[in-house]
Structure formats: C-alpha cells, structure tokens
C-alpha positions in Angstrom: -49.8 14.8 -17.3 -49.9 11.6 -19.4 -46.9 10.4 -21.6 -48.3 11.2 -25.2 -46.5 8.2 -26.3 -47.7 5.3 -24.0 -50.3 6.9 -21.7 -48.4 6.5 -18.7 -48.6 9.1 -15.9 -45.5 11.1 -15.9 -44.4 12.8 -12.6 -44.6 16.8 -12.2 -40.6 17.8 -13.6 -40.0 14.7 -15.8 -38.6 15.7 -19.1 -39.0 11.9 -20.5 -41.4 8.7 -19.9 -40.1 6.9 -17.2 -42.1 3.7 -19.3 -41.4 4.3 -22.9 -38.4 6.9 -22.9 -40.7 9.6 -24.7 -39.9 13.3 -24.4 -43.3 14.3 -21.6 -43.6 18.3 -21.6 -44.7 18.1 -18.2 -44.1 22.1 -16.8 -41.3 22.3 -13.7 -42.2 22.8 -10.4 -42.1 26.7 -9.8 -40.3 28.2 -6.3 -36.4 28.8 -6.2 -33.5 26.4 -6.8 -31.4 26.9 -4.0 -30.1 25.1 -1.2 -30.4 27.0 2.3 -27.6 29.0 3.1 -26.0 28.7 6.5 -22.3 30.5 7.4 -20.1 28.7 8.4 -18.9 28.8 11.8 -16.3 31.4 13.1 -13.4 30.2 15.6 -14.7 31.0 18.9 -11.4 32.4 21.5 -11.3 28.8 23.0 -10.3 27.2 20.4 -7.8 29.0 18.4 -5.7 29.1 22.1 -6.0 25.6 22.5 -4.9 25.4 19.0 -2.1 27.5 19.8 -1.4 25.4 23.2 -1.2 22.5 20.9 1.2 23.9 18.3 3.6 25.4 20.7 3.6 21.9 22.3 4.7 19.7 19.1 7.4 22.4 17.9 8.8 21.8 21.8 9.1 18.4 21.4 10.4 18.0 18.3 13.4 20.3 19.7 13.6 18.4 22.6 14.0 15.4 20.1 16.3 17.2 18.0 18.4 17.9 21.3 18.4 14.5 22.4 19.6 13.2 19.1 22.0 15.7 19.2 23.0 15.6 22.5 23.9 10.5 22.2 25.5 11.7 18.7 27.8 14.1 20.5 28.4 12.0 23.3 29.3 8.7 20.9 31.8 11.3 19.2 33.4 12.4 22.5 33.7 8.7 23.8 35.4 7.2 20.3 37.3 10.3 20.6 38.4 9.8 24.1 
C-alpha cells in the first residue's frame, strides 16, 4: 500500500510513512504473536551432587579457617600469658 500522503510505498505492518510521517492504514500481518516456547532445563543428578560436592567443600574450609584463626589467637594469648 502507498502512503496517501506522499505516495511512497509503505511496508506491510507500518502504521505511519516512513517518508512523510503520515498515518498508512496498511492491515498487519496475520499469524500469532508469540515467541517459541522452550522449558527450561531441569537439573540432571550430576549436577546438583557436584553442586553439593562443592558446597560441602567451601563450608569446610571456611571452618578450617575459622580454626586456624582461632587456634595463632589462642596460642599468642597462651604465650603473653606464659
């Protein structure tokens, strides 16, 4: 369809004149608006142990940290002590 305005050819959808800025009543492209739907993908066995693996790992060392920490801070209070 033609702009009624200008004449220029207006693309299939357009709602104005890509030239002049006039309102084209071109009709919209019929077929459904929707994007393709795909779920989304489940946590196979694998992973969620390895996830565990890695979760029980950080907690370790941050007690092991904690422990060390710990552990020089009671020593430096037994040695001033001593």
């Amino acid at each position: 369809m033609d702009c009624p305005r200008c004449g220029q050819a207006a693309k299939p959808g357009t709602q104005f004149c890509a030239q002049c800025g006039a309102r084209v009543d071109t009709p919209a492209p019929q077929g459904p608006v929707y994007q393709e739907w795909a779920p989304l993908p489940v946590e196979t066995r694998g992973d969620a142990r390895a996830r565990k693996l890695l979760v029980g790992c950080m907690i370790g060392a941050v007690v092991l940290a904690l422990a060390v920490v710990g552990g020089a801070a009671l020593l430096s209070f037994c040695v001033k002590l001593g």
